[in-house]
Every structure is written in C-alpha cells, then in structure tokens.
C-alpha positions as CSV (number, residue, x, y, z in Angstrom):
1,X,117.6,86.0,135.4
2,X,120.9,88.2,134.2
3,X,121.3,85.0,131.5
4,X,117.6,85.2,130.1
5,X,118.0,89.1,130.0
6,X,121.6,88.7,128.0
7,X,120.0,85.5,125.6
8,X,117.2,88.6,125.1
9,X,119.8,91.0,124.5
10,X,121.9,89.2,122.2
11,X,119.3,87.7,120.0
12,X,117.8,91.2,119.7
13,X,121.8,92.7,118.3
14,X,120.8,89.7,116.3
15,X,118.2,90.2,114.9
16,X,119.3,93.8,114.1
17,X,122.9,92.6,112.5
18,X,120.7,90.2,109.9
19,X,118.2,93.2,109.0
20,X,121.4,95.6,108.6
21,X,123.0,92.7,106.4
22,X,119.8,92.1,104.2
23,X,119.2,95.9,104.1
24,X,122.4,96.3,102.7
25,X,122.7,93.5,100.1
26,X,123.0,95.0,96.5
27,X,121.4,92.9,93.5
28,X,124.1,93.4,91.5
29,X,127.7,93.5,92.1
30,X,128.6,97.4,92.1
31,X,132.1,96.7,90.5
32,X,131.2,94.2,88.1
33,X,127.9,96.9,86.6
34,X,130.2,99.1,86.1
35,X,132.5,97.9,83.9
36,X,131.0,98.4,80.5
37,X,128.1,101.4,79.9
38,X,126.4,98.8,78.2
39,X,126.0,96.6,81.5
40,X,125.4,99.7,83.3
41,X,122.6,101.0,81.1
42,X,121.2,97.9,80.8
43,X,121.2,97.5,84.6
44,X,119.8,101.3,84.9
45,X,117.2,101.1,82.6
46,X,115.6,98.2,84.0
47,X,115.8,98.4,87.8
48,X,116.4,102.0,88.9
49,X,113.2,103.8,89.1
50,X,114.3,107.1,91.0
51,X,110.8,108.3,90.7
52,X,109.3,105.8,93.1
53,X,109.3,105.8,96.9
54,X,112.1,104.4,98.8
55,X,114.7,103.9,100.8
56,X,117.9,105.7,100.4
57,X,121.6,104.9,102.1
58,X,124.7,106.7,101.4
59,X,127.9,104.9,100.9
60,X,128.0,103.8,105.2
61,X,124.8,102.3,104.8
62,X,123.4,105.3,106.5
63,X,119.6,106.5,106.0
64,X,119.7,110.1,104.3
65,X,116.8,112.3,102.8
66,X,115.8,111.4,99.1
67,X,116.5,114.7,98.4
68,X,120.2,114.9,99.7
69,X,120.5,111.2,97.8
70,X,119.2,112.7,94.4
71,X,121.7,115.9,95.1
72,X,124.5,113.1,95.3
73,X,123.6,111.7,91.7
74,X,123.6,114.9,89.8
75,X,126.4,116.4,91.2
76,X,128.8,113.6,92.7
77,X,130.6,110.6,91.6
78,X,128.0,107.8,92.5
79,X,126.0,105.3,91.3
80,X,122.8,103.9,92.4
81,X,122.1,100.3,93.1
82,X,118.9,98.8,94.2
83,X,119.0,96.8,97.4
84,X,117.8,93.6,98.1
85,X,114.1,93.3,99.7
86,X,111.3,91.7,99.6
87,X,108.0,92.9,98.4
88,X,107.7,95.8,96.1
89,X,110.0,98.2,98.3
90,X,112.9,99.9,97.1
91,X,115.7,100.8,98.7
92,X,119.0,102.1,97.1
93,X,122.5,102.6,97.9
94,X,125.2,105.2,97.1
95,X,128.6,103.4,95.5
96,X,131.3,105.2,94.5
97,X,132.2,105.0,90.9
98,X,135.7,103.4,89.8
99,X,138.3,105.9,89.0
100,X,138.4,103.7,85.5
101,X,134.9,103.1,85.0
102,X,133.3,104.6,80.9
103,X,133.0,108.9,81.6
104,X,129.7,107.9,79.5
105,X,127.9,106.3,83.0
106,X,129.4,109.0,85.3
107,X,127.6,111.9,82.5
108,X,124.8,109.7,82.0
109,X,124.0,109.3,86.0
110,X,124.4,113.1,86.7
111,X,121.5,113.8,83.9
112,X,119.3,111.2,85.8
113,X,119.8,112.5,88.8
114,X,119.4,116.0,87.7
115,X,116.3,115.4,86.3
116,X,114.7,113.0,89.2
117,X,115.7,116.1,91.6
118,X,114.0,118.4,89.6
119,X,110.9,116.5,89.5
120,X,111.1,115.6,93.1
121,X,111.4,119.5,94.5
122,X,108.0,119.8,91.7
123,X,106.3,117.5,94.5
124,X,104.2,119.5,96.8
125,X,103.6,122.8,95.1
126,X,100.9,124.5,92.7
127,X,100.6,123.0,89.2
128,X,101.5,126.2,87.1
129,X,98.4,128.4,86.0
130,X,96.6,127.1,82.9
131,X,93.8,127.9,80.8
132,X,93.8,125.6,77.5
133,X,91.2,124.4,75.1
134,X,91.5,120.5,74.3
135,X,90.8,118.8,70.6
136,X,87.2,118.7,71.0
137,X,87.0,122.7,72.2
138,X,86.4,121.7,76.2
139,X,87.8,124.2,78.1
140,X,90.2,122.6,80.3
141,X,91.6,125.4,83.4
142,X,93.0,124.8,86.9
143,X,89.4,125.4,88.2
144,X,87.7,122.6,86.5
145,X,90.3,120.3,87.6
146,X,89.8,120.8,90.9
147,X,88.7,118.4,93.2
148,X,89.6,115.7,91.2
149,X,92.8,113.7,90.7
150,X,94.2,114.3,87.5
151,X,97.1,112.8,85.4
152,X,98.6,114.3,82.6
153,X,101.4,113.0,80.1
154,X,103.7,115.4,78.4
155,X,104.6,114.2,74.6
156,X,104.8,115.1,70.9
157,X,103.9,113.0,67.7
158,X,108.3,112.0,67.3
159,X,108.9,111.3,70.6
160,X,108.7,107.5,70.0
161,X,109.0,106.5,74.1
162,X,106.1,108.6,74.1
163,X,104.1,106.7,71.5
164,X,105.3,103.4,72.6
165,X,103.2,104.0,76.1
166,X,99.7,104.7,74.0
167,X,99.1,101.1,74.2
168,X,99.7,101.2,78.2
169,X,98.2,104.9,78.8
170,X,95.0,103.8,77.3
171,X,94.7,100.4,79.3
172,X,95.2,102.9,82.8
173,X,92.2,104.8,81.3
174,X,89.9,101.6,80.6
175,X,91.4,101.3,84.2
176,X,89.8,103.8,85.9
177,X,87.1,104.6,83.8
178,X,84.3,104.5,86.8
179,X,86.2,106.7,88.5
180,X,84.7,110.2,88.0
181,X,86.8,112.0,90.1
182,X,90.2,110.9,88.2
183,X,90.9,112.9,85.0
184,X,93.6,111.8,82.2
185,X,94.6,115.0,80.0
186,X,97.8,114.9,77.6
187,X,99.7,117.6,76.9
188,X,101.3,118.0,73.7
189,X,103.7,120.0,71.5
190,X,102.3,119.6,67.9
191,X,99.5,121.9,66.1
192,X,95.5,120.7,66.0
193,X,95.7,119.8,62.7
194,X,99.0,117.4,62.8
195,X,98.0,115.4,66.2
196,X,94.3,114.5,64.3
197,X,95.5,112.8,61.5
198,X,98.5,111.6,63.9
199,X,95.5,110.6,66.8
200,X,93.3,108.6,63.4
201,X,96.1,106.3,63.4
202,X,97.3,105.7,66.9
203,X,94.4,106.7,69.2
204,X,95.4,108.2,72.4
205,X,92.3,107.8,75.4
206,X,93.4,111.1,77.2
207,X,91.9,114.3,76.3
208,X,94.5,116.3,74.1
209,X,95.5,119.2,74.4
210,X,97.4,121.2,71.2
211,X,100.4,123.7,70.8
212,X,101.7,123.1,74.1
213,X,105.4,123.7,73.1
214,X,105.5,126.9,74.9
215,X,103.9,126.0,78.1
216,X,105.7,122.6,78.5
217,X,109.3,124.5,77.7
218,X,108.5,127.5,80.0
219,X,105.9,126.8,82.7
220,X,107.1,123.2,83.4
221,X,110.7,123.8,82.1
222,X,110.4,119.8,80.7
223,X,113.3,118.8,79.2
224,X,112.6,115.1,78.8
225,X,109.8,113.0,77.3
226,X,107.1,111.7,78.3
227,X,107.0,113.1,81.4
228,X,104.0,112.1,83.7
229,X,102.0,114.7,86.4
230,X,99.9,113.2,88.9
231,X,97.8,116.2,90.5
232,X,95.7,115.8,93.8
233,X,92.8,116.5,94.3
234,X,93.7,120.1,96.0
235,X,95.8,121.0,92.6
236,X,99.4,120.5,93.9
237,X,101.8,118.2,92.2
238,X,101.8,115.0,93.7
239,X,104.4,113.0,91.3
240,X,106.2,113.8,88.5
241,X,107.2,110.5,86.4
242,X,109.4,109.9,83.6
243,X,107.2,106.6,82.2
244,X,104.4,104.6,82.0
245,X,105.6,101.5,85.0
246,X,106.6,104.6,87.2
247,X,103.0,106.7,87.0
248,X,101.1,102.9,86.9
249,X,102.1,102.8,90.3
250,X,101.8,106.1,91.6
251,X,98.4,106.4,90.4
252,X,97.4,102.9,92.4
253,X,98.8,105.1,95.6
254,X,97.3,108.5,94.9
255,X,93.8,106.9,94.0
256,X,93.5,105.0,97.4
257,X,93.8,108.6,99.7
C-alpha cells in the first residue's frame, strides 16, 4: 500500500516537473534574439501580441499579474518571449536583456510596454463621453451605442498600417453583418471633405466619423495608430488593440458573452 501511494506520488511530482518544463520552454532562444535589433524586431513584430490574453512569468518562471508584467516592460530591462504551448494560448516570459545587447531593443520594448499598459488599465472603464455626427449626418452618441457591442478603429488618411487593414476591417464587417447588435464605427483625424474623395478610392465598411483629431489626442490620449476599441454592451472598454490579428480575435471572444 505505502509503494502504490509513493508510485502515485511520484508520478504526480512527475507529471508536474514536465508541465513546469513545457510551460517554461521559450520558442526562441532569448540570447540568440537579441543579438541584432533586426532579429529582435523581426521576432517582436510577428509573435508578441501583448494585447491578447495570457499567461505571464517573471524571470523564476513565477505567475505574476499582466499588469505587474506590462509595468516590467516599460520601465525595466526585459524582454518578452512567447512560451511554448499548444493551442492558441499565450504565455510569456520575462528575460533579462544582455548588458551588450542594441540600446534600440531596450527603447523600443519600453514604448511597447508603455503603450500595452496604457491600453490595458483603459479595460474596464467608461468609454469617454461622445456626441459626433458620422459622414452620412447619423448622430452617433454614447446612448445610441448602448446595448450593443461596438468596435471602433482609430486612423487618419497617412497612417499607411492604418490603410493596409481596410482590406481586413471590411472582411470582419461582411463578418458580422447579421449581427444587429455589433456596431463598427471608425474614428478619424481628417476633415469631411478629404476622407470622401480619400473613402471613393479605398472604401472603408465602418461608419466614419470626421475631425476627430481633438478627441482622439485628448479624450483617448492615442498616441499610436490604428488603435482598435472593443466596447461591451454596457459601454465600458472591453479591449484596446493596436491591429487588425489582435481585435480579429477579441471580437470572436467578446461576441460569444
């Protein structure tokens, strides 16, 4: 009996060593990412998505709060590196950064990380007041929005990351176009009169809404573009995204509460 109970016992440390291991497998070899910003940037741009849900580990493999991870990108000496696992989880870890690894990926970390903390303490609250009128003269205010999900997308005419995602933006719509209770709205910088002859050539699906330099700069206190707002359907911010893959997924999420 004392042998089946230790056989039980020691497969169960088992089991728990191998899910520790695979938890804490990097894809990429932390030293070797870092060497060049190029291979860094690369890496960055394609696999760390600080927007999403997941996982977060400090340099002991310990579990901390998204939040205290996010603080440890803008203001330490980290990088991020996306864990091995299966599925479409995420988990990341904290690594320090080399004492001769490029400045550029050090600066270039502590801006994402700034701005990914930003947008995450946005989650939760009241999207600011607003009372606009859209192209086509529709009054657009926080009391006709509510009760329904709504997703906006921050932009202006030269922001070309912004124009790239038309193509993308307008599939979501086609998407989700029998769902009445999920509004698209855009937000964007430039006068009526420039985003129609702008809109004639690369039609956007979301309603537009002009001259929203002001509000964006102020009320949102944006500072990078496109920016993404999902809203539930009780008004408060439920994501703030910085691109099209990131607000794809959170909009599957959001639509299935």
């Amino acid at each position: 009996m004392h042998k089946f109970i230790s056989l039980i016992a020691l497969l169960f440390i088992f089991n728990i060593s191998t899910a520790q291991i695979k938890a804490g497998n990097p894809e990429v070899d932390p030293i070797q990412v870092q060497k060049t910003f190029e291979t860094w940037s690369a890496y960055q741009s394609k696999n760390i998505m600080l927007s999403r849900d997941f996982k977060a580990l400090d340099v002991t493999s310990k579990e901390i709060s998204k939040e205290f991870f996010l603080d440890q990108l803008a203001n330490g000496n980290f990088i991020p590196i996306r864990l091995k696992s299966e599925g479409n989880e995420y988990a990341y870890k904290l690594f320090k950064i080399l004492p001769k690894t490029d400045t550029s990926i050090k600066a270039t970390i502590n801006q994402i990380g700034f701005d990914a903390f930003k947008n995450f303490k946005m989650e939760g609250t009241a999207f600011p007041q607003f009372s606009f009128k859209d192209l086509n003269g529709n009054l657009v205010t926080n009391e006709t929005m509510k009760g329904k999900i709504i997703v906006i997308k921050c932009w202006y005419i030269h922001c070309t990351p912004c124009i790239r995602e038309f193509p993308q933006v307008n599939k979501l719509v086609e998407e989700y176009k029998n769902r009445k209770d999920i509004l698209f709205i855009s937000l964007a910088e430039d006068s009526p009169e420039q985003l129609k002859i702008f809109l004639a050539r690369k039609p956007l699906s979301y309603s537009v809404i002009p001259d929203m330099k002001v509000y964006m700069n102020e009320s949102l206190q944006l500072n990078s573009f496109p920016t993404h707002f999902i809203l539930n359907k009780e008004g408060l911010i439920a994501k703030v995204l910085p691109n099209f893959e990131s607000l794809e997924v959170a909009l599957a999420k959001e639509s299935k509460l």
